[in-house]
N, C-alpha and C positions, 0 to 999 in steps of 0.2 A: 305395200300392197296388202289390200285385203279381200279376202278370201272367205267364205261361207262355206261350213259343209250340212248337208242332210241326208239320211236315206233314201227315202222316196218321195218325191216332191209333186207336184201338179200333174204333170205330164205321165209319169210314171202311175197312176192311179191305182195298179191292183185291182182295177174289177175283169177278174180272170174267172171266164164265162166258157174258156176254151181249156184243151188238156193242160196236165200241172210244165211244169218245167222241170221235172224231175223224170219222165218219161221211161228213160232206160231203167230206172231202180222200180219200176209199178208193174208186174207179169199179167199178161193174158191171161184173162180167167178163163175155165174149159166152156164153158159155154156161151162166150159173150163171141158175137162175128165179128168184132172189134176190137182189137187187143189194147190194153191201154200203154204198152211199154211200143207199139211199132209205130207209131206215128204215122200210120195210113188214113184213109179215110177221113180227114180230115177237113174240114170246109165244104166251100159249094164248088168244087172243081172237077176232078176227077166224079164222076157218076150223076153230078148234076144234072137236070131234065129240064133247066132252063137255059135260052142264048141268050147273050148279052153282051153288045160291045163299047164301049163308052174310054173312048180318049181324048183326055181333055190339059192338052199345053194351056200355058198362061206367064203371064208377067204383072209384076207388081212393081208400082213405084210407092216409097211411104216416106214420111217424114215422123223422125222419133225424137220427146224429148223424155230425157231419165233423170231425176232429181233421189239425191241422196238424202232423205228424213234425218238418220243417226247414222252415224255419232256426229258427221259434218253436214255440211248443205250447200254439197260441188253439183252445180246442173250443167250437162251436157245436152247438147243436139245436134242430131244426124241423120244423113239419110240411108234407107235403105234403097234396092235396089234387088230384086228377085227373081228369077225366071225359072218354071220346074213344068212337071207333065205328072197327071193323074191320069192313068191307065187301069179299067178293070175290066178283063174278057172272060167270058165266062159258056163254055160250050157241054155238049151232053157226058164229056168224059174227060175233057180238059179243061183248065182254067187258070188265070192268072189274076195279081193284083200289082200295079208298081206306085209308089209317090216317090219322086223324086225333086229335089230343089237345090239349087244354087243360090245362092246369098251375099250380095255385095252389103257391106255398109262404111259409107263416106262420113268420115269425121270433121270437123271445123277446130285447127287447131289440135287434135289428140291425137295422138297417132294408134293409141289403146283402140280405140274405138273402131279401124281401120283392118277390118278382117272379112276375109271369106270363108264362106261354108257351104259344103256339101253337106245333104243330109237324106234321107232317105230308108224305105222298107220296100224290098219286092218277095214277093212267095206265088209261086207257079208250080202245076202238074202238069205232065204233060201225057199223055194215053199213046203209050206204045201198042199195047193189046187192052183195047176196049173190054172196063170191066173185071179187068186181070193185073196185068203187069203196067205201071207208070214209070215215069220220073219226076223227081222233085226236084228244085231246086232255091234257095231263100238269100237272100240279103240284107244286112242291116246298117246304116253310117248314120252318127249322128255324135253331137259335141255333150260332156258335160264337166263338172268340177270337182275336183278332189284338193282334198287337205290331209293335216297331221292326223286326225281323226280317222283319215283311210274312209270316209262315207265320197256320199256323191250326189249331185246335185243335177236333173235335166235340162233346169231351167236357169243357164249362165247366164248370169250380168256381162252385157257384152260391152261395159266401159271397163272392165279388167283385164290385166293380160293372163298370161298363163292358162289360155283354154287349152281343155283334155278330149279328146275324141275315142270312141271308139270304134269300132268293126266288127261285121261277123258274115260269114258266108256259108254256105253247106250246098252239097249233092248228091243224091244216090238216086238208085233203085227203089221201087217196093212194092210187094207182091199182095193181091188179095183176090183168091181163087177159092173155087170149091173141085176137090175129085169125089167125086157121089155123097157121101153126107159127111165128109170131114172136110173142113173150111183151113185152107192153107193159107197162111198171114208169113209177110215178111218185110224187114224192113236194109239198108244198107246206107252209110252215108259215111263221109268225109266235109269237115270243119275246116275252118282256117279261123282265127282271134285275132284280135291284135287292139292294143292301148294305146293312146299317144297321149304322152304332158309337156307339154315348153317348155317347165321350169323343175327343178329340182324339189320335192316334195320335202317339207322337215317335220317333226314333231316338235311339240312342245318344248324340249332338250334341245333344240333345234340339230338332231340328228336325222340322215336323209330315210324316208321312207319308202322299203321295194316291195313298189306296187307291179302290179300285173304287164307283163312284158304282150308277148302271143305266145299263141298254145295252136297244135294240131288236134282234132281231135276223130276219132273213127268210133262208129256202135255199127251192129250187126245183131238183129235177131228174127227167128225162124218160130213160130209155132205150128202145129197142127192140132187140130181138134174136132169131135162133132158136139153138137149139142142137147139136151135131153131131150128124152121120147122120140130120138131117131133109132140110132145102134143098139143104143141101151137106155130105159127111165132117166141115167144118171148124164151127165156130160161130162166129159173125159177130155185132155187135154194135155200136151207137152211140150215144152217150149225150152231154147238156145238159144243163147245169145251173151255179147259183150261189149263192153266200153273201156275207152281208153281215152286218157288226153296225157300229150306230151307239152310239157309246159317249161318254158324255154328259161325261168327263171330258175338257178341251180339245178336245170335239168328235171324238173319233179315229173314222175309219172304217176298216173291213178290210172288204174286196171281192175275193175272186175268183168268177173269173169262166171256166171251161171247156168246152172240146168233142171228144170222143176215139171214137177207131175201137180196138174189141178181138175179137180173136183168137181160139179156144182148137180148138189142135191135138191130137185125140185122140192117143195115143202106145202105149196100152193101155187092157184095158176100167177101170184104177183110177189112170193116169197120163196128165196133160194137161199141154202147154206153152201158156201163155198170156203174151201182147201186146197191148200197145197203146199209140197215137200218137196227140197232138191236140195243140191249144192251149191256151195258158192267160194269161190277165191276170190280174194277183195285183197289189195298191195297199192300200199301209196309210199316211193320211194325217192330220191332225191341225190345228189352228190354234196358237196360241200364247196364255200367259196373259197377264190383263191384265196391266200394269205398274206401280209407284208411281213417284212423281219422281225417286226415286235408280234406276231401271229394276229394281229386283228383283221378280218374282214378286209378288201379289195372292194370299194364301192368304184364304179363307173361315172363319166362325167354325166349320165341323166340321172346318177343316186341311185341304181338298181346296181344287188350285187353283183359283181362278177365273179362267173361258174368255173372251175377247176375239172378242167376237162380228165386230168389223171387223178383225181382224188377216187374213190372207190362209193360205189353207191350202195346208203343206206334205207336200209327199212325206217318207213315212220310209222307203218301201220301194214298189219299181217294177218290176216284172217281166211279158213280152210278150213269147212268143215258143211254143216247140216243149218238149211234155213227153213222156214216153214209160216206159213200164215193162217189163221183162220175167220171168218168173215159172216156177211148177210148180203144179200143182193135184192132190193127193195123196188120192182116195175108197176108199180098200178097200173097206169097207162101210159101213152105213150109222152107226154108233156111231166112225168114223175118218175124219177131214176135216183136211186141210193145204192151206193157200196162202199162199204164200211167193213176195214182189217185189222186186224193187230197180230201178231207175229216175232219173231223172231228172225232178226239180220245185222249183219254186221257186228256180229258176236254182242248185240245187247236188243232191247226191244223195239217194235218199229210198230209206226201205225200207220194210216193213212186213206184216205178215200175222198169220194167225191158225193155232191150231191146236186140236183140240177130240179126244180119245179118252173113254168111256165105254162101256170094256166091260162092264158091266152096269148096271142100274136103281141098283143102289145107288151107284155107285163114279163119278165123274169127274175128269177133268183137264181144263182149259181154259189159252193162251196167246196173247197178244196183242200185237202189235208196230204202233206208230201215231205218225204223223207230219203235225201237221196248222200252219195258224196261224190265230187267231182272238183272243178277249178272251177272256177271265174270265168273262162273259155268256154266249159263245156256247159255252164249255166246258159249265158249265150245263144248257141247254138241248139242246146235242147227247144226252149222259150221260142225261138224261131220256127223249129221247127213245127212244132205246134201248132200255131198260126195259119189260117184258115186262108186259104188260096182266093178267097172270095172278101175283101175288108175294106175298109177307108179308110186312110191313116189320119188322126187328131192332130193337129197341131198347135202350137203356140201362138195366142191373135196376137200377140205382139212383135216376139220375133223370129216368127216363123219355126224356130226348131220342133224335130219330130220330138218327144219325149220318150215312145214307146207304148202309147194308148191306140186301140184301133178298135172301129165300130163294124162288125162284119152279121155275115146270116145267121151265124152261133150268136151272136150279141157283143158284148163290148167285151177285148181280151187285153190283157200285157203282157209285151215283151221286153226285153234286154233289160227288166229290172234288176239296177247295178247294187245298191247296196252297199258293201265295202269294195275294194280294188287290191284288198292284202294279194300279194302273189299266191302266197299259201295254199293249199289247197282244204278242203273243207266237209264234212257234215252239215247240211242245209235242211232244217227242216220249219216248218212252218204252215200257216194257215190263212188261205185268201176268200174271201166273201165281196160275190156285188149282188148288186138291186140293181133293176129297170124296169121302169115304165111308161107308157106313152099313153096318153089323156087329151084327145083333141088334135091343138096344133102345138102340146108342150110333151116335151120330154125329160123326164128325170131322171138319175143315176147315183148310185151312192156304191162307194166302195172302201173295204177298210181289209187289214191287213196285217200279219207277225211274222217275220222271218227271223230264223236265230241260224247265226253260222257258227261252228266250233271249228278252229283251225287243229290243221296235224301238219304237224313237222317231225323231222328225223334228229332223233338227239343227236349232240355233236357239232351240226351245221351252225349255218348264223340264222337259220330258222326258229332254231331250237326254242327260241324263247315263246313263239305263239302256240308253241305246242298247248293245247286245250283251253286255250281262250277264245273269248265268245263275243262275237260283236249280233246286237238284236237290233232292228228295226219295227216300230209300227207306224202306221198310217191310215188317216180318215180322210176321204176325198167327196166330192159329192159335186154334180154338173146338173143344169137346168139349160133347155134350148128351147126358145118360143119364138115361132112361125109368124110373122106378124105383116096380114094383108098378104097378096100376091108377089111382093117382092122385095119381105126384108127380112130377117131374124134376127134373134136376139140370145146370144151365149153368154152364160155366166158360171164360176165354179171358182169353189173353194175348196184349200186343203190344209190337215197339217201333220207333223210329221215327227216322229222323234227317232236320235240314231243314238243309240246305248254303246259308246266304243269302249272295246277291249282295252285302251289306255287309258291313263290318266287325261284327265283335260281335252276329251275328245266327245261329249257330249253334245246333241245338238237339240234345240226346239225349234222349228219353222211353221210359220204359219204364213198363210198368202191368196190371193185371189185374185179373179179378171173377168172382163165383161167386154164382149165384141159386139160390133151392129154394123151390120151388113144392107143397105142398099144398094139397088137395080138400078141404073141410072138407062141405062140398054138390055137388050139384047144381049151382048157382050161383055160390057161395063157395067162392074160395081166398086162402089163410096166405101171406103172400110174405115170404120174409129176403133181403137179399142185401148184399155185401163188395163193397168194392170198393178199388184201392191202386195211387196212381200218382205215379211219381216225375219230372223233369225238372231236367234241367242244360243250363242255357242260360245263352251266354254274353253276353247282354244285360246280366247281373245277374251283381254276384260272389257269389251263395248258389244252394244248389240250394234247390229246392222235394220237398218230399214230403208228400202227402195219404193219410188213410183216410179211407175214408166206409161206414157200416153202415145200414141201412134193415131196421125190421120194419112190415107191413101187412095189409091186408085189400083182395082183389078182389072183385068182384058183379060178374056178368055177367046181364044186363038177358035 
């Protein structure tokens, strides 16, 4: 069997146009009516002043042939077989978005090729008290691939076995009110995670690798504040809150826990300096695995260790004490927004911010700088949450899979970008950049991307060894859609991708692209072709891999 790994691949794009994924570790500045750690406010849903309802079932039949370039030249053909619903409502205080699909694909002769899938994203609010108080609630299913490497891949070759799936779900409360000129912001939610792999992961040594099981995860925060030249010149603000993920592998939890006073000192009517000081408890702790009689490790028959319910839980990281940031806050107008930190957290230094220009409807730029620690789960669930209750989810023209790209009224965002699947829990910090624009009947996007994860483990354990290793990911992606006549388009994009793994022989380069075209044949009925061609050289393996895959079909739209 073989097996490709990459960090972030086509689907997964990085042009994050919408909050970081890092959420819970970014405070509510005192004078912003939008906090960037609550995750309210969010999308075209909740406070929206547009209606809008649009449900649209459909089924697709397709015919795919995939042809192996290297190291061999095994051609398979099969059919697909589809049936899913695009749903997006959208009302003056509520809103939802759902894609959902099903996926047969029939093989001749393979039985590899003979799998079904689920895959899907939905993110809805819902207006309890218009204006005030919602509910949120998000979902995410979709398949991708892991190896020795510990990266991951959106976009499986679905002539291999051993597809990995994962999940993410969340719900809560969240408050965004004003009592006379202090703006009360709040946020509540509850997670569930969870990985699936068929097969037994190894490394290089070909020993088994424990990847991410499911995590629980809970955040909660509260601020209150007003903003300058109401109470006072200055904007004043104070903010609680916490996160947690209980992560089911050797038990590990990550807990912090905060409380901060901020600042924001007008300077000019489009220039602000902003501050702030509080505490902070930050614990990431763990138990150890069971043991056999020669004391090695207890691996499980899926290769994830097994947890020692009576062993005693260790610290892998302990931090109590004084956090603090200081900043600029950059409004010229309203299409021009900068905040930019650096500070003091998690007992070393932190930066991070955002910055957003769209000078016209058509045209954006978004950047993001984010610094958080959490699991694998609560990356997930953050990312999700985020996500704009008002979107289109992108998929794959060839095999249908969601990847994690979505095109919404903020502009094009990602989610559930996987990256590694170490169980471990981790320090995440990195930096996302997209481009759009729209010219006519064509559309362009470019997005590129760094994440560095440093793992922490509890000396002692069978953790112990990733303690401060570092797996990085970058990636350049770029899409072109052109409108052609009253009843065709034309999609194309490329990307490539490099995953820097913390092992030995766990390096990857990927590059690859695809081109859809879309005819009307009806009303209801459209023609689908689409290409698709992706290479990878990973050093896991002494050969590279290179794949085409061609799909011709038919859509009905219900």
């Amino acid at each position: 069997m073989r097996r490709a790994i990459f960090a972030m691949p086509l689907a997964l794009a990085g042009l994050a146009a919408a909050a970081p994924a890092w959420a819970q570790n970014q405070p509510m500045g005192a004078g912003q009516a939008q906090g960037q750690g609550a995750g309210q406010g969010q999308g075209g849903g909740a406070g929206s002043q547009r209606t809008n309802r649009v449900v649209q079932p459909y089924i697709e039949v397709g015919q795919v042939l995939s042809a192996e370039l290297s190291p061999g030249d095994d051609v398979l053909t099969f059919t697909t077989i589809a049936v899913g619903v695009d749903i997006n409502v959208q009302g003056r205080n509520s809103g939802a978005a759902v894609s959902l699909r099903y996926e047969r694909n029939i093989g001749y002769g393979n039985d590899s090729v003979d799998t079904d899938t689920i895959s899907g994203v939905a993110r809805g609010t819902l207006a309890i008290i218009p204006n005030a108080l919602s509910f949120e609630a998000g979902g995410l299913a979709a398949r991708t691939r892991v190896d020795g490497g510990g990266g991951t891949t959106a976009n499986p070759l679905v002539r291999e076995d051993a597809e990995s799936r994962f999940y993410s779900a969340y719900a809560g409360p969240s408050l965004n009110t004003r009592v006379g000129d202090v703006d009360v912001q709040g946020v509540g939610r509850v997670g569930y995670n969870r990985f699936e792999n068929d097969a037994v992961l190894t490394n290089a040594a070909g020993q088994p690798v424990d990847v991410f099981d499911d995590s629980v995860t809970y955040l909660g925060q509260v601020r209150a504040g007003f903003r300058p030249d109401t109470v006072l010149p200055v904007g004043l603000a104070v903010t609680a809150g916490g996160f947690q993920e209980d992560i089911s592998n050797l038990d590990q939890r990550v807990r912090d826990l905060y409380a901060r006073a901020d600042i924001t000192v007008p300077v000019s009517p489009s220039v602000a300096l902003v501050g702030g000081i509080g505490y902070e408890n930050v614990e990431i702790s763990s138990r150890d695995a069971l043991r056999d009689a020669n004391g090695d490790p207890v691996v499980g028959a899926d290769g994830r260790l097994v947890t020692d319910p009576a062993s005693p839980r260790i610290l892998a990281f302990d931090v109590d004490g004084l956090l603090w940031d200081v900043g600029v806050m950059w409004r010229p107008s309203s299409r021009t927004s900068l905040e930019a930190r650096v500070g003091h957290r998690y007992d070393s230094t932190t930066y991070y911010g955002t910055f957003t220009y769209a000078p016209s409807q058509r045209s954006a730029f978004a950047l993001s700088v984010y610094d958080g620690v959490t699991g694998f789960g609560g990356l997930l669930n953050n990312s999700l949450a985020g996500l704009s209750s008002d979107f289109e989810a992108i998929r794959n023209p060839v095999t249908g899979d969601f990847g994690g790209l979505v095109n919404g009224t903020e502009g094009q965002a990602q989610i559930g970008g996987l990256g590694s699947v170490r169980s471990a829990a981790f320090r995440g910090r990195g930096v996302r950049a997209s481009w759009q624009r729209q010219v006519g009947r064509t559309t362009a996007a470019l997005g590129a991307g760094y994440d560095r994860r440093t793992f922490i483990a509890a000396p002692g354990t069978a953790l112990a060894a990733l303690d401060g290793l570092t797996d990085e990911s970058y990636y350049v992606v770029g899409g072109l859609t052109r409108q052609i006549g009253q009843n065709a388009n034309l999609t194309t994009n490329a990307y490539v991708n490099w995953f820097d793994s913390a092992n030995a022989n766990g390096d990857v380069t990927a590059v690859g692209g695809s081109a859809a075209y879309n005819q009307s044949l009806t009303r209801r009925l459209t023609a689908r072709a689409a290409i698709a061609f992706d290479y990878f050289d990973s050093d896991f393996t002494a050969e590279d891999f290179a794949f085409a895959t061609a799909l011709v079909g038919l859509r009905y739209d219900f």
